[in-house]
N, C-alpha and C positions, 0 to 999 in steps of 0.2 A: 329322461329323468324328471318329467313334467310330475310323473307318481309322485316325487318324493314329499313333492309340497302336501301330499295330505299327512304327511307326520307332521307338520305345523299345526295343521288343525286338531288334530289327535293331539299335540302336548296341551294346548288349552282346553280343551275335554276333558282330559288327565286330572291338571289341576282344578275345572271348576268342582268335579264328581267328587277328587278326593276330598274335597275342606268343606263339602255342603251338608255332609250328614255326621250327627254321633255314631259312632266308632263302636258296630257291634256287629254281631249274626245269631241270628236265630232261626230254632229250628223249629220250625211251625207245625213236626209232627210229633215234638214231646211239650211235655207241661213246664220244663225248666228251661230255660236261658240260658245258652252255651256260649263264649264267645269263642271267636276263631284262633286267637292268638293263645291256647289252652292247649301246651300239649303232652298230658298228661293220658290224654285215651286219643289216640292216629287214628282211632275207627270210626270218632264223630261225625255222622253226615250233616251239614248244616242247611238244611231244604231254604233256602233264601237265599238273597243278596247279602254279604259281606263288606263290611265298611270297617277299614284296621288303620289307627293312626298312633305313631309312637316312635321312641329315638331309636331301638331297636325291633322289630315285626318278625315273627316265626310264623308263618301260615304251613300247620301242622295237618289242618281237617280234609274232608272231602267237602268241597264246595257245591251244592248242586244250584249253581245263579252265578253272575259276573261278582268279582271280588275287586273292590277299589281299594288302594294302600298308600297312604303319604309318610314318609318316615326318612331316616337315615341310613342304615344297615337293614336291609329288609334279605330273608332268607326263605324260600319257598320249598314247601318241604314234601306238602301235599297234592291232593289232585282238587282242581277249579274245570266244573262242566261245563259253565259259559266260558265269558269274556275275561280277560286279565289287564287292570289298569292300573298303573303304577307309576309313582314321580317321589323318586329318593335325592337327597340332596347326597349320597355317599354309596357305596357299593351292595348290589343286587344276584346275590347268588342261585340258581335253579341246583337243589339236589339230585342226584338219580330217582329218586323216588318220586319226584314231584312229574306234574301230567295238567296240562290245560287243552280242555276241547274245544277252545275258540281260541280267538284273537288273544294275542298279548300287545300290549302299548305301553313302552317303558321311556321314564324322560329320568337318569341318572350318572351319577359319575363311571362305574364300572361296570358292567353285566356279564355274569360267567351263567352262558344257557345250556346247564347239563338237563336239556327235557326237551320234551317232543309240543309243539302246536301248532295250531291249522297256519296260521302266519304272523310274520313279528313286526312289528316298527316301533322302531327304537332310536334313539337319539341320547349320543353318552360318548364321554373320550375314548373308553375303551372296550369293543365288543370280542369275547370267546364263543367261538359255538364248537366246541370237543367232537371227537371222531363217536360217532355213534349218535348224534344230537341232531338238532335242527327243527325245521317246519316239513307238515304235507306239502302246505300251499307256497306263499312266497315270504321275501325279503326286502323290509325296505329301510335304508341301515342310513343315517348322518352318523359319522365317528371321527375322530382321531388315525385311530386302530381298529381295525377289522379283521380279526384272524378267523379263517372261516374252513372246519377241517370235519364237520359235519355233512348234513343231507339236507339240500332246499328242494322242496318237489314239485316246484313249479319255477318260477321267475324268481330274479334274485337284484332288487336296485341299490348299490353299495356308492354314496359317497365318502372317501376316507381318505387323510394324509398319507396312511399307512396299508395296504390293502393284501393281506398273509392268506394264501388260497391252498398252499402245498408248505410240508415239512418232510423231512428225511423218512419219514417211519409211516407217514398219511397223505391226505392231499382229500380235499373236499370237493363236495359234488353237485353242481347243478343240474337238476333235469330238464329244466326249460332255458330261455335265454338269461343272459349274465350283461347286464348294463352295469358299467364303474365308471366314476369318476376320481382321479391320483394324480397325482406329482407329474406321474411321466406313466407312459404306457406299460403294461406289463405284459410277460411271454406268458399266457396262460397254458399251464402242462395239457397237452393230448388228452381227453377222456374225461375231463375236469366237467366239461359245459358240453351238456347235449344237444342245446339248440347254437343258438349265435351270441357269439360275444360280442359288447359292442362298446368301444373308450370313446369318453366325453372327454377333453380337456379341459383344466381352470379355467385356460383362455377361455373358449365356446362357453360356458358359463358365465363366466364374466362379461362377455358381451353381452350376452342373453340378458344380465343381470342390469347393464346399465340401459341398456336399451329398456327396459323394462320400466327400473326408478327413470331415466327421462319422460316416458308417458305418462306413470301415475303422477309425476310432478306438474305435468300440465295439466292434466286433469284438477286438481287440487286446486291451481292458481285458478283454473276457469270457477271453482265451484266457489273456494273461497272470496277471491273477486266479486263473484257476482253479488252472495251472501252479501259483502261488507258493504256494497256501490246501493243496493237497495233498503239497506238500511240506514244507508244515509240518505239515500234520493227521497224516502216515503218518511222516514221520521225524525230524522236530524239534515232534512233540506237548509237549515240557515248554518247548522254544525258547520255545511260542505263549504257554503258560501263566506265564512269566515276564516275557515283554514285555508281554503285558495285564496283569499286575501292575503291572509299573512304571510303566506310562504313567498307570493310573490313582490309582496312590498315589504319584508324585515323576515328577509331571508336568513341575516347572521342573527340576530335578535332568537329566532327559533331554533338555529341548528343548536346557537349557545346555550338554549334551554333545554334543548333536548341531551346535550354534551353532559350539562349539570346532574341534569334525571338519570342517564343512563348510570354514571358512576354513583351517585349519591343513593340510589335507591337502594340497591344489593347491602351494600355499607348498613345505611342504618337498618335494615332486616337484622342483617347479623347483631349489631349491637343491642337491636327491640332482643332479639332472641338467646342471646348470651348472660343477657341479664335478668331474664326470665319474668321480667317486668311487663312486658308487654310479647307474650309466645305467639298470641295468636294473629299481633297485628301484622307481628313479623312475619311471621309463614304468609299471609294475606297480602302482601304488599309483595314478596316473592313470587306468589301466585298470575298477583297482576301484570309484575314485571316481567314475566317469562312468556304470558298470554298478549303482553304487548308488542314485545318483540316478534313474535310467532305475526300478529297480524298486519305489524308496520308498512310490509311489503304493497298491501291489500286499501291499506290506508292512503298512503303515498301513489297510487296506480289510482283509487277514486277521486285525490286532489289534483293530482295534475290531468286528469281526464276533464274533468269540470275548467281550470284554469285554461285550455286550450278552447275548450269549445266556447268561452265565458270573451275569450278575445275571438275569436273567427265569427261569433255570434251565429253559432249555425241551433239547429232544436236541441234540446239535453237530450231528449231519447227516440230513438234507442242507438243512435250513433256514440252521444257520450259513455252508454253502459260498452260498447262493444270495444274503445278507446279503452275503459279501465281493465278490462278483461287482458285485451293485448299489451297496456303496461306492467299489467302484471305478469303475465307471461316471458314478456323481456326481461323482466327484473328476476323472474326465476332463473333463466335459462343463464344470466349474468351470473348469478350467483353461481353456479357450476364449472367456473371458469376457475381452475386451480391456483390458490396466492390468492391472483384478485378479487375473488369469490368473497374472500373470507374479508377485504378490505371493503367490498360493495354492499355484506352482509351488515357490516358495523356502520356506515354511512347511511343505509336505509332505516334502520333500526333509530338511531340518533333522530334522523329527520322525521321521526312517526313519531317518540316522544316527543319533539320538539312543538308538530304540528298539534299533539292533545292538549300536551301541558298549557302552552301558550295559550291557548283558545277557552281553557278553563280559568286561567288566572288574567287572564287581561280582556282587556273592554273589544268585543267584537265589533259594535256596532262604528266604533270612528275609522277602523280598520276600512269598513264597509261603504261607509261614505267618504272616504279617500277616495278610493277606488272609484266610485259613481262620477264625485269630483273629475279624478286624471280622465275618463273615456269623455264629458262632456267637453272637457276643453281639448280632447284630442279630433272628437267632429268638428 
């Protein structure tokens, strides 16, 4: 199933191809400008690429180049020589007449593929491919529904809630292998799949899947860790030195300011932007609020890194950087922890506003010689 991830990449293709150009085709072997979505003569050859945007889309012509299409109701009528890219927010019909020589890449709510193409991937709650229909090549299907009562001529990768292979009157064909993934296994009919069939379960995915988000989340906490530990080590060195101050000498002092911040900030965004007095500040202080949170972790893992090694008096680097990296990674791997996650999530968040605000709005430097003070008389 590892195929399928390249329909992820394909829907962002999708959408960047379809909204980057004006919405036209021409035919670069006559003197007039035809567009595609014109279907008053079927016999248009449009010798170009094809760009069709609109609430409803009839691609009536002969394409000869890949055709992009962003719309709602899109209906394909025609034949496309290249490629076929398409991202509809609403349902995607193939007529019997219509014919694509390459690839199709569909990201929509419906798709009924009465037409023949080299291979399809597609992602959409509900896929048809009718008896007589299908690809040469393969299948690589995210659905809902998947009723599949055509011809795949190679490989066919279905993952579906719903996965319809056979009806009373049909039953659909694979020539090569048949990978699905479903609810629960299915009896695949005799004759169906030429090669091997082979079921994934949600479980087996869903590990795959957390196993997966648990690495790229370590990855993350190392990358971002380090990012935020050296930009305070090389350019807010006294920043770091006054936030482990105060977290360690007016610990309630911070957490209360950060308690104030967290609630207080969301609040007055809304109010800045309700009242339309100040939209922009409001959005802008949302912005900040959200990218503080996101770093707090990152913040909290660089202060208490410096705060241990600042008492053990060992070098800051590169032992203290390797310290901020592994608190961060605890603090990740905590937050993971169902319930409490979400309790540890709001605790740390708190204590990172608490650690900025304070540090902006109050005198670092007596914080700083406290601290000088308490170690002289603690030698």
């Amino acid at each position: 199933m590892k195929k399928l991830r390249n329909i992820i990449i394909t829907m962002f293709l999708v959408i960047i191809l379809s909204i980057s150009t004006i919405c036209f085709a021409a035919d670069t072997n006559e003197t007039q400008n035809t567009t595609a979505t014109d279907s008053s003569d079927t016999t248009t050859v449009v010798k170009d690429d094809a760009y069709l945007y609109g609430e409803d889309v009839n691609l009536s012509q002969i394409v000869d180049g890949n055709v992009y299409i962003f719309g709602k109701n899109i209906t394909i009528s025609g034949e496309v020589k290249g490629n076929l890219f398409i991202c509809s927010t609403g349902d995607v019909t193939f007529e019997d007449s219509s014919y694509v020589d390459g690839s199709t890449y569909i990201v929509a709510k419906n798709v009924t593929f009465n037409t023949f193409s080299s291979s399809l991937y597609v992602a959409c709650n509900e896929l048809t491919i009718p008896m007589s229909h299908g690809t040469y090549k393969d299948l690589y299907a995210i659905t809902n529904k998947t009723t599949l009562l055509g011809t795949i001529g190679r490989n066919a990768y279905i993952s579906a809630t719903d996965f319809v292979i056979s009806s009373d009157s049909s039953q659909g064909s694979v020539s090569g292998n048949l990978t699905y993934s479903t609810e629960t296994e299915m009896q695949i009919p005799s004759g169906v799949v030429s090669g091997e069939s082979n079921y994934i379960s949600p479980a087996t995915n869903n590990k795959f899947t957390n196993f997966l988000d648990v690495i790229i989340g370590i990855i993350n906490s190392i990358f971002a860790a380090s990012l935020v530990y050296l930009l305070y080590r090389f350019f807010l060195e006294e920043g770091l030195e006054k936030s482990s101050s105060c977290l360690a000498h007016h610990f309630g002092k911070v957490f209360l300011t950060g308690l104030i911040a967290f609630i207080a900030i969301p609040i007055l965004s809304v109010i800045l932007i309700a009242a339309q007095i100040g939209l922009t500040i409001g959005l802008l202080l949302l912005m900040i609020y959200v990218a503080l949170i996101g770093i707090s972790p990152y913040i909290l893992a660089s202060v208490l890194a410096r705060r241990i090694y600042n008492n053990k008096k060992f070098s800051k680097m590169p032992l203290e950087y390797l310290l901020a990296i592994l608190i961060a990674v605890v603090i990740g791997a905590l937050q993971l922890i169902p319930y409490i996650g979400i309790i540890i999530t709001l605790f740390i968040s708190i204590l990172g506003f608490g650690v900025i605000i304070y540090n902006l709005f109050f005198n670092g430097k007596n914080h700083k010689n406290e601290v000088i003070s308490k170690e002289n008389l603690a030698n």
